[in-house]
C-alpha positions in Angstrom: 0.0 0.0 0.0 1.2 3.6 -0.9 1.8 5.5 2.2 -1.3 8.5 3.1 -0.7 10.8 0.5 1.6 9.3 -1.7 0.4 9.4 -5.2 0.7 6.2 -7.7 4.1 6.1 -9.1 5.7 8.8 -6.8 5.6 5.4 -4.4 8.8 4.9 -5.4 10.3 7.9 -4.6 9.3 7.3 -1.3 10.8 4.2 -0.4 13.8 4.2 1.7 17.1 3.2 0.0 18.1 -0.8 0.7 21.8 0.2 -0.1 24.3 2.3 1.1 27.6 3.7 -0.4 30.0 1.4 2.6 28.3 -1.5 0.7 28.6 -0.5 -2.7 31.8 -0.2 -2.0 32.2 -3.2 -0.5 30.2 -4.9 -3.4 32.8 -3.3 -5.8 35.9 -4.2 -3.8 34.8 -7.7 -4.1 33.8 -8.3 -7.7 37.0 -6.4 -9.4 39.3 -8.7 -6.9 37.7 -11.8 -7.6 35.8 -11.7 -10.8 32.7 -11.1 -12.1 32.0 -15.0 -12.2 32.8 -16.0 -8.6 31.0 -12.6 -7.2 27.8 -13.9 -9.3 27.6 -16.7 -6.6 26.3 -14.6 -4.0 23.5 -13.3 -6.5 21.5 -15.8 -5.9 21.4 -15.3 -2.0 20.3 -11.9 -2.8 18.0 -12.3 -5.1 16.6 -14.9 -3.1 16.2 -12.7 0.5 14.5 -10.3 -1.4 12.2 -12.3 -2.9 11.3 -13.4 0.7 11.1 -10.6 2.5 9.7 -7.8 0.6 6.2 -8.6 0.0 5.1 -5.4 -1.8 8.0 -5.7 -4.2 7.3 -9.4 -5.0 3.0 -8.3 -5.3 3.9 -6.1 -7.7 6.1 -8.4 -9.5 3.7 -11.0 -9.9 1.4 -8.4 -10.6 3.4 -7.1 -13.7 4.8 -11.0 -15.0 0.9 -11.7 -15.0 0.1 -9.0 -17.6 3.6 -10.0 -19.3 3.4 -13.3 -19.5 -0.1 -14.0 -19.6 -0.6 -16.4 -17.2 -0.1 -16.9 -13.6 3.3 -16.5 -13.1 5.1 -19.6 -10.7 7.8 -19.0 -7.8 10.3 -19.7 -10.5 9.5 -16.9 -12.6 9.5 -14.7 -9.6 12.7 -15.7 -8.8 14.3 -15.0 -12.6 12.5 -11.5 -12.3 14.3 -10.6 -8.9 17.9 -12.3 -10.2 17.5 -10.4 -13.2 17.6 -7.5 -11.5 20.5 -7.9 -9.3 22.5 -8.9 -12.0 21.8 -5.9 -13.8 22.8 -3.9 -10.6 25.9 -6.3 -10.4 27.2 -5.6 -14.2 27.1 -1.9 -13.3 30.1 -2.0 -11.0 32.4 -4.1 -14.2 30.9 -1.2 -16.8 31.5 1.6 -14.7 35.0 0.2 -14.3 35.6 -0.2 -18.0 35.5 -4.2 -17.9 33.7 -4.7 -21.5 35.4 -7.2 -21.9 33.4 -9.6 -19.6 30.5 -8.9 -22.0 29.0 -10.0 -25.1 27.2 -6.7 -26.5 24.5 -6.8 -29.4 23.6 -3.8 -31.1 20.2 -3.8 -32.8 19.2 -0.2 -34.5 23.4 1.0 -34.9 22.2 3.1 -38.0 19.5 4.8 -36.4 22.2 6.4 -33.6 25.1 6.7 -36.7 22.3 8.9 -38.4 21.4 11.1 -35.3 25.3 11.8 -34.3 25.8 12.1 -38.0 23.4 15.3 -37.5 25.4 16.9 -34.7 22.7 18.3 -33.0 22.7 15.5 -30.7 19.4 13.6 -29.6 17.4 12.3 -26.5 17.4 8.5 -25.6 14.5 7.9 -24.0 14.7 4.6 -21.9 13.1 2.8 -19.3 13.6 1.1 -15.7 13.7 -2.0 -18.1 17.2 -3.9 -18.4 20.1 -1.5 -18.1 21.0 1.9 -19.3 24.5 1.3 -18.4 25.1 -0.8 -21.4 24.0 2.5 -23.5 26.6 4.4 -21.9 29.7 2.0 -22.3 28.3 1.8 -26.0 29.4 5.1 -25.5 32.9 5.0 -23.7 33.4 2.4 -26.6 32.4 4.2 -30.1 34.5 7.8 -30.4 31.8 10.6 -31.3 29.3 9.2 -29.0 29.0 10.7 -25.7 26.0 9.8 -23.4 25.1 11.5 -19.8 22.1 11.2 -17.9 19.7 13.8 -17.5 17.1 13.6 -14.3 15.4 15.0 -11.4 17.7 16.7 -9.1 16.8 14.0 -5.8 17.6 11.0 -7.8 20.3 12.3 -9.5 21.9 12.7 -6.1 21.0 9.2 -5.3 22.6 8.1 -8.4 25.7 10.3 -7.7 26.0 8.9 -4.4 26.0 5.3 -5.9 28.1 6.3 -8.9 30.9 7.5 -6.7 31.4 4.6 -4.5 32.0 2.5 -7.3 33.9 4.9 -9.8 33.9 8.9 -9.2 34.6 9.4 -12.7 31.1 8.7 -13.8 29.3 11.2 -11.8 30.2 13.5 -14.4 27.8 12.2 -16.9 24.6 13.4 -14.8 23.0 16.5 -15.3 20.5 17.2 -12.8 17.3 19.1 -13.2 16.1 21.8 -10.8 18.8 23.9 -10.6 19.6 27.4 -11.6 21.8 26.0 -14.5 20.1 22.7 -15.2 18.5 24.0 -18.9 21.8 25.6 -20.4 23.4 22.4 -19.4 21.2 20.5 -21.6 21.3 22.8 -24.6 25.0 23.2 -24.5 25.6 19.1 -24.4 22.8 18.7 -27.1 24.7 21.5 -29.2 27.6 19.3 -28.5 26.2 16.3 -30.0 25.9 14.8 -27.1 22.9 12.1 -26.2 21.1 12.4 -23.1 19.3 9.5 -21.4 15.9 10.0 -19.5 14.0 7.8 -18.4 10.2 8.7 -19.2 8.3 5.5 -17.3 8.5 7.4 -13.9 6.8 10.5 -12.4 7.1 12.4 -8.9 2.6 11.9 -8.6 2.6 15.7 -9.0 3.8 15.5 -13.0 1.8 16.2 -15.8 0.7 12.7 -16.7 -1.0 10.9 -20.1 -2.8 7.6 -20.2 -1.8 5.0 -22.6 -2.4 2.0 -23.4 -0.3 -0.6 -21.4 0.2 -4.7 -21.1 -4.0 -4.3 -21.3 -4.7 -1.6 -19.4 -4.3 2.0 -19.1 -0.9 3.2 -17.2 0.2 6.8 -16.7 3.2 8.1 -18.3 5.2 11.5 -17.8 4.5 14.0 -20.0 7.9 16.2 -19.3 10.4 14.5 -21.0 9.1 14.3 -24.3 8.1 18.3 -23.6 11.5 18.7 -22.9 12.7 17.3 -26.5 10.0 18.9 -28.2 11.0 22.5 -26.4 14.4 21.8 -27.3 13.4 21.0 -30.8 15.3 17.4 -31.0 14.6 13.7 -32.7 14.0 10.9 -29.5 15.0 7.6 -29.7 13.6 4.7 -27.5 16.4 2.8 -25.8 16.3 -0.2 -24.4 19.7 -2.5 -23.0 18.1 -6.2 -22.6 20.2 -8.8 -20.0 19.5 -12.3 -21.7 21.4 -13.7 -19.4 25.0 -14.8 -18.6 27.3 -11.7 -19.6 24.9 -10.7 -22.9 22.9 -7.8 -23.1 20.9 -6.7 -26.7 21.5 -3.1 -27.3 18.4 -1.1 -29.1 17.7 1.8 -30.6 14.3 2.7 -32.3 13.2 5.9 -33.8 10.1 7.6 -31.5 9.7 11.3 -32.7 11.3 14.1 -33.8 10.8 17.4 -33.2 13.3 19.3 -35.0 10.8 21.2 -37.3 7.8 21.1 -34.9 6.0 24.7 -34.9 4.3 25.4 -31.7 0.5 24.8 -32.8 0.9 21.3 -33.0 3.3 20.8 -30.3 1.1 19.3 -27.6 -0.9 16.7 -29.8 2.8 15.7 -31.5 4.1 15.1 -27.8 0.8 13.0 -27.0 1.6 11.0 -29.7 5.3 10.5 -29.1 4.4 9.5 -25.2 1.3 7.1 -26.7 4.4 5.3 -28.7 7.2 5.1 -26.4 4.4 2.8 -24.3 3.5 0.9 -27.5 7.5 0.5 -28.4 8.0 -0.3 -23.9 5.4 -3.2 -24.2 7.0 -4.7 -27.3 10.3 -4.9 -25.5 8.4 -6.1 -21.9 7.0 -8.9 -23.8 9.6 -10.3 -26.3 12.3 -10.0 -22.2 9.8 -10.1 -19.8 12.2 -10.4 -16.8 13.6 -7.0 -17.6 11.2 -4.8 -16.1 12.5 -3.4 -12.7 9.4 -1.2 -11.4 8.8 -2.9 -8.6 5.2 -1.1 -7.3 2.2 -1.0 -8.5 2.2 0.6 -11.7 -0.8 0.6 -13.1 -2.5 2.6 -10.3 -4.3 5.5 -10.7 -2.5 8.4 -9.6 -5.4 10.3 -7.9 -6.1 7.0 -6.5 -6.4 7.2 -2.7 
């Protein structure tokens, strides 16, 4: 249950962080001394206690497989959801660190990125709490000409930075948080650079402008501010998703959502309706065809004047 006064989605804001930057640390010390392989062992355990002892997160998982896999999803499937998401956290500490090597990498839409960085004016990815955006980012470190940072709300990027930095310092430069005096010219001057920037546009505070789109058969709500953001901004979207399959591979995708480099301001709200109504078309593809991916672990679905 949401806590009094806690709108849908904004549930997650609320919840107290399960980590802490001593045991990030910790986490990291451990997997670049031993290897990624030996530190997976201890996976399991995690993904296991969790499993056990957080009942709202595990609801709302079987809630979500339900709809994803339509049917009534067993322990076992509970279990490769939770794992899948701990490995996903895991990987971050080798990709951060510049292991690629431990990774098999597919790449599934290259020339739809090639073409957007071939423009210059550089472009929005706009992903999901669904596999990992960190795979999007070493695509980056990897390919010279493509530079990807993250932008988001000024709270969670200074959850992120917190987490960043106890397992390599050096990343926390590619957030930009929004909120602050100088959050705006940051974006424009890193677009103008060519740069990508990631958002995430499945999430809302409960107090954001919302729109209602079809969703794995019903109705969800889904921010309306990052896509307003690209279309003030005047620049193409891309949806971005970075699957885990399982062992080291992850499938890399980029698809073409909008673009809004020519859009005139009569039209501007029904084009960024239409852009939000695909990216939840294009996220229920990618939930369906890697079910396990999806890491919003509350009730989603709810209504967010819901009591």
């Amino acid at each position: 249950m949401n806590a009094p006064g806690i709108p849908q989605q904004a549930e997650w804001a609320a919840r107290p962080e399960r980590s802490n930057r001593a045991m990030l640390r910790l986490m990291s010390w451990i997997s670049l001394r031993l290897g990624r392989a030996p530190a997976r062992f201890v996976l399991a355990g995690i993904s296991l206690y969790f499993l056990l002892f957080a009942p709202a997160a595990r609801a709302a998982s079987r809630a979500y497989l339900r709809r994803a896999l339509d049917r009534e999803p067993r322990f076992a499937d509970l279990f490769r959801h939770f794992h899948s998401f701990a490995s996903t956290i895991h990987d971050r500490i080798f990709l951060l660190n510049a292991r690629f090597d431990l990774f098999q990498l597919e790449v599934h839409g290259e020339d739809v990125i090639r073409e957007v960085l071939a423009a210059g004016r550089g472009a929005f990815l706009m992903g999901a709490h669904i596999g990992s955006f960190e795979v999007a980012r070493a695509i980056g470190r990897q390919q010279p000409g493509l530079r990807v940072a993250m932008v988001m709300y000024e709270e969670n990027a200074r959850k992120l930075n917190a987490a960043l930095a106890a397992i390599n310092p050096a990343a926390v430069q590619e957030i930009i948080p929004l909120g602050q005096v100088d959050s705006m010219l940051r974006v424009q001057a890193s677009l103008d650079e060519g740069m990508v920037l990631g958002v995430l546009g499945d999430r809302t505070l409960g107090g954001d402008p919302t729109l209602r789109a079809p969703f794995l058969e019903t109705d969800a709500e889904f921010p309306l501010g990052p896509m307003r953001l690209a279309a003030m901004l005047k620049r193409p979207v891309l949806f971005m998703s970075g699957l885990y399959l399982g062992g080291n591979r992850y499938a890399i995708h980029f698809e073409r959502l909008a673009d809004f480099s020519t859009l005139e301001r009569p039209g501007r709200n029904a084009a960024i309706e239409a852009a939000v109504s695909a990216y939840a078309a294009c996220l229920e593809r990618h939930c369906r065809a890697a079910p396990y991916n999806w890491f919003n672990f509350f009730d989603f679905w709810r209504p967010k004047d819901a009591a």
